[in-house]
C-alpha positions as CSV (number, residue, x, y, z in Angstrom):
1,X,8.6,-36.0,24.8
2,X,5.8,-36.8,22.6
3,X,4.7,-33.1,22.3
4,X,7.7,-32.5,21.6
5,X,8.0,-34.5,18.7
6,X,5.1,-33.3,17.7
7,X,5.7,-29.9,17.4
8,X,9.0,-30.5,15.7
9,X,7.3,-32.6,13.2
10,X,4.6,-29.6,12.3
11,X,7.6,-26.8,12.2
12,X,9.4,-29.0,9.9
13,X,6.2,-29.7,7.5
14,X,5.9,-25.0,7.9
15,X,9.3,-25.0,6.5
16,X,9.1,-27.9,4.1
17,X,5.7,-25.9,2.8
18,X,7.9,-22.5,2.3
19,X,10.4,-23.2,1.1
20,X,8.6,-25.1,-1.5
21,X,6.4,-21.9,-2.0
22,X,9.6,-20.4,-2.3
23,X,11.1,-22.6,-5.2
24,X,7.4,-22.1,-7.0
25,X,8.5,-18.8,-7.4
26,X,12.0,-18.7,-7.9
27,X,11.2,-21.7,-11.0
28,X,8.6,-19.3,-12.2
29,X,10.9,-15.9,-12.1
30,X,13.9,-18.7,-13.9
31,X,11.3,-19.5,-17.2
32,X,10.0,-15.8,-17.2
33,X,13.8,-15.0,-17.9
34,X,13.9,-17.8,-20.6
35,X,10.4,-16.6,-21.8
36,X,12.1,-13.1,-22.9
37,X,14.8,-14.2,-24.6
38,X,17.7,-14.7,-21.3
39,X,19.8,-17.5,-20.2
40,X,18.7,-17.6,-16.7
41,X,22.1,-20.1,-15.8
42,X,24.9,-17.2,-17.1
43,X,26.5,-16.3,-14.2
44,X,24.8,-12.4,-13.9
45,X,21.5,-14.1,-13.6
46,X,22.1,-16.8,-11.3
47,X,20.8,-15.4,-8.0
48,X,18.4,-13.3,-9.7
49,X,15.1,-15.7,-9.4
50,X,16.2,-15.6,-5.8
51,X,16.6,-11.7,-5.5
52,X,13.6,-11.7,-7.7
53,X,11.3,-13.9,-5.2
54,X,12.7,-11.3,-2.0
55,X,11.7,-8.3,-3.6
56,X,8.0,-9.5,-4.9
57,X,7.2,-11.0,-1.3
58,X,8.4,-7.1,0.3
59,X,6.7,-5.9,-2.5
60,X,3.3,-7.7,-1.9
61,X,3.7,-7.7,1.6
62,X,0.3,-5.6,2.3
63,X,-1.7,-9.3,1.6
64,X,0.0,-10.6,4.9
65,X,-0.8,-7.7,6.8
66,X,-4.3,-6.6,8.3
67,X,-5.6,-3.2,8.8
68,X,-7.3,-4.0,12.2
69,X,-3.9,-5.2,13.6
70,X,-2.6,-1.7,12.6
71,X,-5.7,0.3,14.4
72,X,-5.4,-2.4,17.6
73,X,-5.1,0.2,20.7
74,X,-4.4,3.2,18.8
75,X,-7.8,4.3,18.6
76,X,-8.1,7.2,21.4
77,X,-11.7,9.1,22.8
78,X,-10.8,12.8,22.1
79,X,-12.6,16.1,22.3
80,X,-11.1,17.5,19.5
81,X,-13.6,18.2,15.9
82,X,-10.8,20.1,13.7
83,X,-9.5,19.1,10.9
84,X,-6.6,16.6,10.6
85,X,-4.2,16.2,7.8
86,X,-1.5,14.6,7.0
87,X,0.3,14.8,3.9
88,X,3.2,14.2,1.3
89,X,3.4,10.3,2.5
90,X,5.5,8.6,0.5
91,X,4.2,5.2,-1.1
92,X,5.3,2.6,-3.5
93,X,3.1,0.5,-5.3
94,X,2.6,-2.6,-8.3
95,X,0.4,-1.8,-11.4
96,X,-2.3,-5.1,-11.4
97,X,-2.8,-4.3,-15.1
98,X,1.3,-4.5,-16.2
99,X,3.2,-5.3,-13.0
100,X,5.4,-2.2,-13.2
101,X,5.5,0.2,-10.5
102,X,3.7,3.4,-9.5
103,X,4.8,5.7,-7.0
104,X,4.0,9.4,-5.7
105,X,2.4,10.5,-2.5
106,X,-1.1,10.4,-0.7
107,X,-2.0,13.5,1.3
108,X,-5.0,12.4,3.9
109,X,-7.6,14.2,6.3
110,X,-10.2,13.9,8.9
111,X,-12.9,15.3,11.2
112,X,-13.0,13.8,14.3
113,X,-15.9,12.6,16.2
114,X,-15.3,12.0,19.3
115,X,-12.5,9.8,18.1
116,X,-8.5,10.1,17.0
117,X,-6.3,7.6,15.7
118,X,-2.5,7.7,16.4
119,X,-0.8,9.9,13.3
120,X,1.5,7.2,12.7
121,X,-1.3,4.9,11.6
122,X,-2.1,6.9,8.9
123,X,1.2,6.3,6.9
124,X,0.8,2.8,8.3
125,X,-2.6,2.1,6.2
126,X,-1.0,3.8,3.0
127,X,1.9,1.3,3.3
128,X,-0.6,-1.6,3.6
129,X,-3.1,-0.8,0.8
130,X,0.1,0.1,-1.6
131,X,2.1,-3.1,-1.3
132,X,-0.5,-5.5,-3.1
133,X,-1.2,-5.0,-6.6
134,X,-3.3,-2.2,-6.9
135,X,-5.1,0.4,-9.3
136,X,-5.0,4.0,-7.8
137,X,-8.4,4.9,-7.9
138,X,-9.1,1.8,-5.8
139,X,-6.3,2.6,-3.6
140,X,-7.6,5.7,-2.5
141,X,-11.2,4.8,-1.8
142,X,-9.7,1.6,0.4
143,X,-7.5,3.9,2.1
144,X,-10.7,6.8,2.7
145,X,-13.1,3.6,3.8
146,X,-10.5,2.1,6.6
147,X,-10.5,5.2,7.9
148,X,-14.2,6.5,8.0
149,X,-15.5,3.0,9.4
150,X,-12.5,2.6,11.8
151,X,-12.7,6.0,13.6
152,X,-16.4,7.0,12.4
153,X,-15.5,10.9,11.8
154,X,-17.5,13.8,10.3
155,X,-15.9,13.2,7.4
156,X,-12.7,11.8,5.3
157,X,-10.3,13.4,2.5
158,X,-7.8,11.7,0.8
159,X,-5.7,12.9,-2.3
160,X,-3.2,10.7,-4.4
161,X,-0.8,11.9,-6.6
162,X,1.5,9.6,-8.6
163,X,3.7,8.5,-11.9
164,X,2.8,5.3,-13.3
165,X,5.6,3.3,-15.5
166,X,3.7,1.7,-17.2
167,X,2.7,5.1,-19.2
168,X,6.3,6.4,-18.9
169,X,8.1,3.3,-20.2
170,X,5.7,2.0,-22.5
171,X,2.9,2.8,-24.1
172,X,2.2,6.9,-24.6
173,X,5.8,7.2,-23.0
174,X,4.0,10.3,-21.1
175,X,7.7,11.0,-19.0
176,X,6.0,14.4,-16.8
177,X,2.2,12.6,-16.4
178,X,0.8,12.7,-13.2
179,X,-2.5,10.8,-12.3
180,X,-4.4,12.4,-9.2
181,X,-7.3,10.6,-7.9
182,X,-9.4,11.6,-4.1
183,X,-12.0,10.3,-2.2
184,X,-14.2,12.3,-0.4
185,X,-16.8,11.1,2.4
186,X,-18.7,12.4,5.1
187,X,-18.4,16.2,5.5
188,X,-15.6,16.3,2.7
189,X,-18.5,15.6,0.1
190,X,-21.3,17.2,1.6
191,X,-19.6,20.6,2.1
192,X,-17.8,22.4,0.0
193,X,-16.3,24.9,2.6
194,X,-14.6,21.7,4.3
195,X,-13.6,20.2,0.9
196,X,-11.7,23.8,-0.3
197,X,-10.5,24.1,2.8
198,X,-8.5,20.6,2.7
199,X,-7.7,21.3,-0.8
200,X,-6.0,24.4,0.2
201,X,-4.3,23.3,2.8
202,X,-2.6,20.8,1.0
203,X,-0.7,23.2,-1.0
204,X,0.7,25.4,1.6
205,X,3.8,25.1,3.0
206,X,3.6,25.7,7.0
207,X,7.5,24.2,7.8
């Protein structure tokens, strides 16, 4: 009985803790909205600190997650050294420097060595690295990195292309811009065979 009480007394203190996390937020998204110039208790904006707080928290969501859990067991020994690609993932992503979305797709290759990873993973680790705020350059290095330490290959490719709001909406208002950034490692950088042959393979259309 007295473990019992115990353990109800520490899930209560979790939730107490949450959901006072969770009105943090919600009383920060409310003055933001009076900030601007809004009356954050008219009836359209009532719920919106709430819906607010949801989105940033799905938004953000690749802080709470860790690469290693993602890798766990699908890591496989594999006689296989040709190249691997996959590309056109879709990814979503927060600007760190204005907090306005960035979005496009990350096309991603390796060499093996001995070693494969599951080709679900791949998308997996784009979805991680692109839900926390994030510059794209930095983006693309993390997700080349995780890769070439995780699975120690001849080499790593990865290509991001995207459309940043924060230079369509504001700023040089650049609607057709498109920022493409790639991180090469291993074999990718060292030879330049490898690295045109990735780059061509990226734009042709096999299906």
């Amino acid at each position: 009985m007295k473990h019992q009480l115990t353990t109800r007394s520490t899930g209560d203190r979790m939730r107490k803790k949450n959901l006072n996390k969770k009105d943090e937020l919600e009383i920060l998204i409310s003055k933001l909205l009076s900030l601007i110039g809004e009356d954050s208790s008219r009836e359209g904006l009532l719920k919106t600190p709430e819906r607010v707080a949801r989105s940033w928290r799905f938004l953000t969501k690749g802080y709470q997650e860790q690469v290693d859990e993602i890798l766990n067991k699908a890591i496989f020994k594999e006689k296989y050294d040709e190249m691997v690609i996959v590309k056109d993932i879709d990814f979503f992503s927060m600007c760190e420097h204005h907090l306005l979305p960035f979005y496009g797709r990350a096309h991603i290759a390796y060499i093996p060595n001995g070693k494969i990873v599951g080709l679900s993973k791949i998308p997996r680790i784009v979805e991680i690295f692109s839900r926390r705020l994030q510059v794209q350059e930095r983006m693309t290095q993390q997700i080349a990195e995780t890769l070439f330490n995780a699975l120690e290959p001849d080499g790593v490719g990865v290509v991001i292309e995207a459309k940043h709001l924060c230079m369509v909406m504001r700023g040089v208002e650049k609607q057709n811009s498109v920022a493409t950034t790639s991180a090469m490692l291993g074999s990718f950088r060292d030879d330049e065979r490898t690295r045109v042959e990735f780059l061509k393979l990226l734009n042709t259309k096999l299906l």
